[in-house]
C-alpha positions, 0 to 999 in steps of 0.5 A, spaced: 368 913 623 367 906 621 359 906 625 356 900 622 348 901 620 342 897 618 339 897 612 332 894 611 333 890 605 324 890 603 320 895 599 318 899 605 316 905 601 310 910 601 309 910 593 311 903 589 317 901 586 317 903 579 319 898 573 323 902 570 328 902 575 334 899 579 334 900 585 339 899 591 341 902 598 348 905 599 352 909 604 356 916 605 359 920 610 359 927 611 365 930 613 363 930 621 364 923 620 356 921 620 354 915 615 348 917 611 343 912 608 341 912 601 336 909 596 340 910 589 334 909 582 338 910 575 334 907 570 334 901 567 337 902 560 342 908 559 349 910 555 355 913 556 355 917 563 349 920 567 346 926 570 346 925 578 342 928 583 341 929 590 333 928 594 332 930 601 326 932 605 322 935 607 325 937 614 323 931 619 322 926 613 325 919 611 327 918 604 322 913 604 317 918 603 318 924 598 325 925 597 325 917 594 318 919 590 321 924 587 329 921 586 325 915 582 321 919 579 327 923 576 331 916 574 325 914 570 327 920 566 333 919 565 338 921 571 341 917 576 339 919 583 340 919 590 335 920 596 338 920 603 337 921 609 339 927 613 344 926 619 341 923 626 335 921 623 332 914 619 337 909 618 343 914 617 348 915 624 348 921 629 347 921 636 343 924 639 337 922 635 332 927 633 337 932 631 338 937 626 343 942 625 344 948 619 350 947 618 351 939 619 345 938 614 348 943 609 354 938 609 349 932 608 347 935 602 355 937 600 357 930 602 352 927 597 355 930 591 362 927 593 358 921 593 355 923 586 362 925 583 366 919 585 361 915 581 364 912 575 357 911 571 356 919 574 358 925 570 361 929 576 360 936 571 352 934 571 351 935 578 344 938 582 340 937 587 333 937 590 330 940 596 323 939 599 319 943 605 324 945 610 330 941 605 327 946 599 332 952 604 338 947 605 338 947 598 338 954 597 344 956 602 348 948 599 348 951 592 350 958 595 355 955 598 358 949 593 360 951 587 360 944 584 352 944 583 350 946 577 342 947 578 338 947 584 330 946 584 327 948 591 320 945 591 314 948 597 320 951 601 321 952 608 326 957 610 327 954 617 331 959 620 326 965 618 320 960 621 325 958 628 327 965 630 320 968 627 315 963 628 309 962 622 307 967 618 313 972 621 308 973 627 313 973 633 318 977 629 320 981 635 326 980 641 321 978 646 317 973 644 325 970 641 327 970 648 321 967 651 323 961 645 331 962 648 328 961 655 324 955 653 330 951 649 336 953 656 331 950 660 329 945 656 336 944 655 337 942 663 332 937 664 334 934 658 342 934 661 339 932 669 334 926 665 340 924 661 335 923 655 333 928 650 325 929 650 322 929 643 317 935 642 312 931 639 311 930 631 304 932 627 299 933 633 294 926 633 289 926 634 287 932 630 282 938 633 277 940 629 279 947 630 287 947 627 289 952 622 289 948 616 297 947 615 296 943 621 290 939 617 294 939 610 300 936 614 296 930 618 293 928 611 300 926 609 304 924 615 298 921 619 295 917 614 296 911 610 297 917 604 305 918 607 305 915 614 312 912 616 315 908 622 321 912 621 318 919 620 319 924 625 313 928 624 309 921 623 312 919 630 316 924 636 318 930 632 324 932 633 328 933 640 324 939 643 332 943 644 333 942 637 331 949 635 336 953 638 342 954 632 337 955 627 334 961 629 341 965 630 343 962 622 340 966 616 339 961 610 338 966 604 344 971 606 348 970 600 343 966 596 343 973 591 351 971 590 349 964 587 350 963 580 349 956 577 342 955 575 335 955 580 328 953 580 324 955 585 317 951 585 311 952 590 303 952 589 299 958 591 294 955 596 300 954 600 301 957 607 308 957 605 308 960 599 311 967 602 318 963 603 318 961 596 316 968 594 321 972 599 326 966 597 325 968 589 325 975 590 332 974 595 335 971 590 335 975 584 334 981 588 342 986 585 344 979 583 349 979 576 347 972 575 339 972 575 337 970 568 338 962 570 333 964 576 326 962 575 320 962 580 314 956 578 307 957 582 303 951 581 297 954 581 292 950 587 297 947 590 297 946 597 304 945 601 304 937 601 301 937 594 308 938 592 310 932 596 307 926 593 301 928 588 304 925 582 299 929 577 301 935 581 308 935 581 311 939 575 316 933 574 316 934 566 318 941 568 323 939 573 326 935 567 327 940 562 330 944 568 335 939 569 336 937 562 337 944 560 342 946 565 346 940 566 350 940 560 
């Protein structure tokens, strides 16, 4: 419970320092006792109390990729907000490395509202958060479940258990192909043990075939070029431990979404592979629930998937602003 990190002290990030800004890293833990790292943006100038948000992803991210573009982007706007790295990867704790958890990076995101609450220059009653990709469906099962959040915005989501356990597209929908998957992570899960190291799966393939699906080629224009590359970034680099898939595809994230009552904006671009998971996400979540009329679905028509990552002049950040205003209040 007392793990020291490191910090890096310089400007390591993908986008350029705002001026409009202060900046500064902090720690929190989660109650599974891991320390996360985090970036904090609050403006330069403000009174009284602030709104605060919390940024994380895309899944296989670091903080100073999209989530700390995204955070900036919204202290330059008038909220104090955080960009954090998930738990067993970038700067925060966790060992193994490389490794995620539905329920481990639910209480990430729930840790980084207790942080958020417990500041004094925070109204603890104006609290939201932000998930990008494989983080836009964390997001989705956190305000499920925390009932402190009080607007959630989901941009160019994955729902990472739906992927895991029915592959791109839902075209492994079926009980062989999720044992054949099963088969593959219990062995792995030997090898692993007998090697005493965790093999990596690989992140982003590189060099790139010519004949990958496009979502291959639209994640390689960010993670493998100078556009979004990052040494800590686990799609930029190794990916993630090849046996991490196993608990996410037994989970189901949007099982209760429809029960969620605080605020929630759904944002994808119509061009993207994704979209279907924004869609069904949208339809799950308003589908016999009492509490639809603060739901809304933004499509960014053209919008690839990683268009919404960092294309300043693509992401709705004047709509995302006017969501947030109106709900945290």
């Amino acid at each position: 419970m007392n793990e020291e990190i490191k910090l890096t002290k310089e400007w390591d990030k993908t986008f350029e320092k705002s001026e409009k800004v202060n900046h500064k890293k902090v720690t929190f833990k989660n109650h599974f006792g891991i320390t996360l790292a985090c970036d904090m943006y609050e403006p330069k100038e403000y009174n009284g109390k602030l709104s605060a948000i919390a940024v994380c992803g895309p899944y296989g991210a670091v903080k100073e990729q999209c989530s700390g573009l995204y955070a900036m982007n919204m202290a330059e706007r008038g909220f104090l907000a955080i960009a954090f790295d998930p738990s067993y990867t970038g700067e925060s704790s966790g060992e193994p490395r490389y490794m995620s958890s539905p329920d481990i990076n639910t209480e990430d995101f729930q840790a980084a509202v207790d942080y958020l609450r417990s500041l004094e220059n925070v109204d603890k009653e104006k609290i939201g958060i932000i998930g990008i990709c494989g983080w836009g469906g964390i997001a989705l099962n956190t305000a499920a479940i925390d009932t402190r959040i009080k607007a959630t915005v989901s941009s160019t989501m994955y729902d990472m258990t739906r992927v895991s356990a029915k592959g791109y597209f839902d075209e492994q929908d079926n009980e062989e192909s999720r044992y054949n998957l099963r088969k593959a992570i219990s062995n792995q899960r030997d090898e692993d043990y007998n090697n005493k190291e965790y093999k990596l799966a690989g992140g982003v393939i590189d060099p790139l075939p010519e004949d990958a699906p496009f979502f291959v080629k639209d994640y390689y224009s960010y993670y493998k070029t100078p556009r979004g590359y990052h040494p800590r970034s686990l799609n930029s680099n190794g990916g993630w431990a090849a046996q991490n898939n196993t608990s996410w595809m037994n989970a189901k994230f949007l099982q209760y979404t429809n029960e969620i009552r605080s605020s929630v904006m759904i944002v994808h671009g119509d061009k993207a592979h994704s979209y279907y998971f924004g869609k069904d996400a949208y339809e799950n979540m308003i589908k016999d629930n009492k509490y639809k009329d603060n739901k809304k679905m933004l499509t960014i028509p053209g919008a690839v998937h990683t268009d919404l990552y960092d294309r300043v002049d693509i992401i709705p950040f004047d709509k995302i602003e006017e969501f947030f205003k109106e709900n945290l209040k």
